[in-house]
C-alpha positions in Angstrom: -17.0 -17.3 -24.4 -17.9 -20.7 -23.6 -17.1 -23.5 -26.0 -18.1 -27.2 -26.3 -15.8 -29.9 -28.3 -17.4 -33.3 -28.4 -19.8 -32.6 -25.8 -17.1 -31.5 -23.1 -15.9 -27.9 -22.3 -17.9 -25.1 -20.7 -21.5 -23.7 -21.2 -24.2 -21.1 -19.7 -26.8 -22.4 -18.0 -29.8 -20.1 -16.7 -30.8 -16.6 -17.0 -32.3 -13.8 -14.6 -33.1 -10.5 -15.1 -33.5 -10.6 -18.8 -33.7 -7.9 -20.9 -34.7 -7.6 -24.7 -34.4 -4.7 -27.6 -35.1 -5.3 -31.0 -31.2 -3.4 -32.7 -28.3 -3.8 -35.1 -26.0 -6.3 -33.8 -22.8 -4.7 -33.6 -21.0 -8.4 -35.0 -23.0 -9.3 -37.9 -25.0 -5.9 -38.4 -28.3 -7.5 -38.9 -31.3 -6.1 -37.2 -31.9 -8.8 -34.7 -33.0 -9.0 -31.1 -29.8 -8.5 -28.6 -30.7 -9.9 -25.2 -29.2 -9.1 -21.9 -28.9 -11.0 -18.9 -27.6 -12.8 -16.0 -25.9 -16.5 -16.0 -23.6 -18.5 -14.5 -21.1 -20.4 -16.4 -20.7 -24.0 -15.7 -18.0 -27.2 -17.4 -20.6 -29.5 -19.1 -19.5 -33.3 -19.7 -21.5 -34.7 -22.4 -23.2 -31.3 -22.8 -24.5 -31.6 -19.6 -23.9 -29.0 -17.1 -22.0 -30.5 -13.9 -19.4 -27.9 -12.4 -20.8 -25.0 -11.9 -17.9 -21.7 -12.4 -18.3 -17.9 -12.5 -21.7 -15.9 -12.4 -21.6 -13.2 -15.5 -23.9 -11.0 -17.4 -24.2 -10.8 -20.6 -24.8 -8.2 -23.0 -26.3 -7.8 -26.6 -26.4 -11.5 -26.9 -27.4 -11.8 -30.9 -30.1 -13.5 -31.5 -28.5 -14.6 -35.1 -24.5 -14.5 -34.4 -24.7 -15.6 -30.7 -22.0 -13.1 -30.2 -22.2 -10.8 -26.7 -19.7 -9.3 -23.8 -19.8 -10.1 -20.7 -18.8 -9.0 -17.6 -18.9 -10.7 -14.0 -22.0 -10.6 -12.3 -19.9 -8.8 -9.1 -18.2 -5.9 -10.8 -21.2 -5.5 -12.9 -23.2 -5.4 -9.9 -20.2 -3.3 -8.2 -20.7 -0.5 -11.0 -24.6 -0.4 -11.9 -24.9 0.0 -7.4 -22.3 2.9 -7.7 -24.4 4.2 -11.4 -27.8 3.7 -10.0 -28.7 3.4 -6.5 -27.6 7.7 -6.1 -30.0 8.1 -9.2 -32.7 6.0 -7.6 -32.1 7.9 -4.3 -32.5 11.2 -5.9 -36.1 10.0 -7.8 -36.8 8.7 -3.9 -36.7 12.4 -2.4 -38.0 14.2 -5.4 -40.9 11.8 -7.7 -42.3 15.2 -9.7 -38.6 15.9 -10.8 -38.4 14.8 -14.8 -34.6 15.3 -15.3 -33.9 12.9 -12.3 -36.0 10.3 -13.5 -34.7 10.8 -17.4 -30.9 10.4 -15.8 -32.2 7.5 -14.5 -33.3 6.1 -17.1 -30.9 7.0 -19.4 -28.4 4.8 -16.9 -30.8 2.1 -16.8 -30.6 1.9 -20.8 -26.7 2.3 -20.8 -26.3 -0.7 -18.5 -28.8 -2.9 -21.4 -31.2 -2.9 -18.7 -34.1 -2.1 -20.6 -37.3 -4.1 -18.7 -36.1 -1.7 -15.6 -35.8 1.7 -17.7 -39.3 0.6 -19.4 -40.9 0.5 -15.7 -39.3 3.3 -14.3 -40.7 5.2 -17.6 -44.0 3.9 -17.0 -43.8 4.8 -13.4 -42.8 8.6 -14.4 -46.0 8.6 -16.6 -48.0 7.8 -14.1 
């Protein structure tokens, strides 16, 4: 977790793929908006943002505690490639199939990626 003492230390700065859910954080047990997404972690002087470190992403950030996990961005990429691209692959050769696309989306949601399950769900409606 990043951590700032009189303006020096380390901070995030940025975020893609950004994901929302409206839940119980599992910190503070308040039912708050956890947010999931991808950063990069850089050692701010003065609270600003000059060496840039490791890439991460973040999970069930709390919108009240701050509190989250995080994982690097590589070996989360690593495992949601190894999770999701056979899932995709299998939605590829069969669209009509509903318990390929639920799987699917039920992996999507287990990696807090839940702007991507939304779409594919709105795809399989469609």
């Amino acid at each position: 977790m990043p951590a700032t003492i009189n303006g020096i230390g380390t901070t995030y700065a940025g975020r893609k793929n950004v994901s929302t859910q409206r839940a119980t954080c599992e910190s503070c047990h308040k039912l708050t908006t956890l947010t999931s997404y991808d950063t990069r972690e850089f050692f701010c002087f003065v609270f600003i943002p000059l060496i840039p470190m490791t890439k991460y992403r973040i999970f069930d950030e709390c919108a009240s505690c701050r509190r989250h996990r995080r994982l690097p961005l590589v070996q989360f990429q690593q495992q949601h490639d190894n999770a999701v691209n056979p899932l995709r692959e299998a939605v590829k050769r069969s669209p009509n199939d509903a318990q390929a696309r639920h799987e699917l989306i039920g992996a999507l949601v287990g990696f807090s990626m839940t702007s991507d399950a939304e779409a594919e769900a709105r795809a399989a409606v469609q």
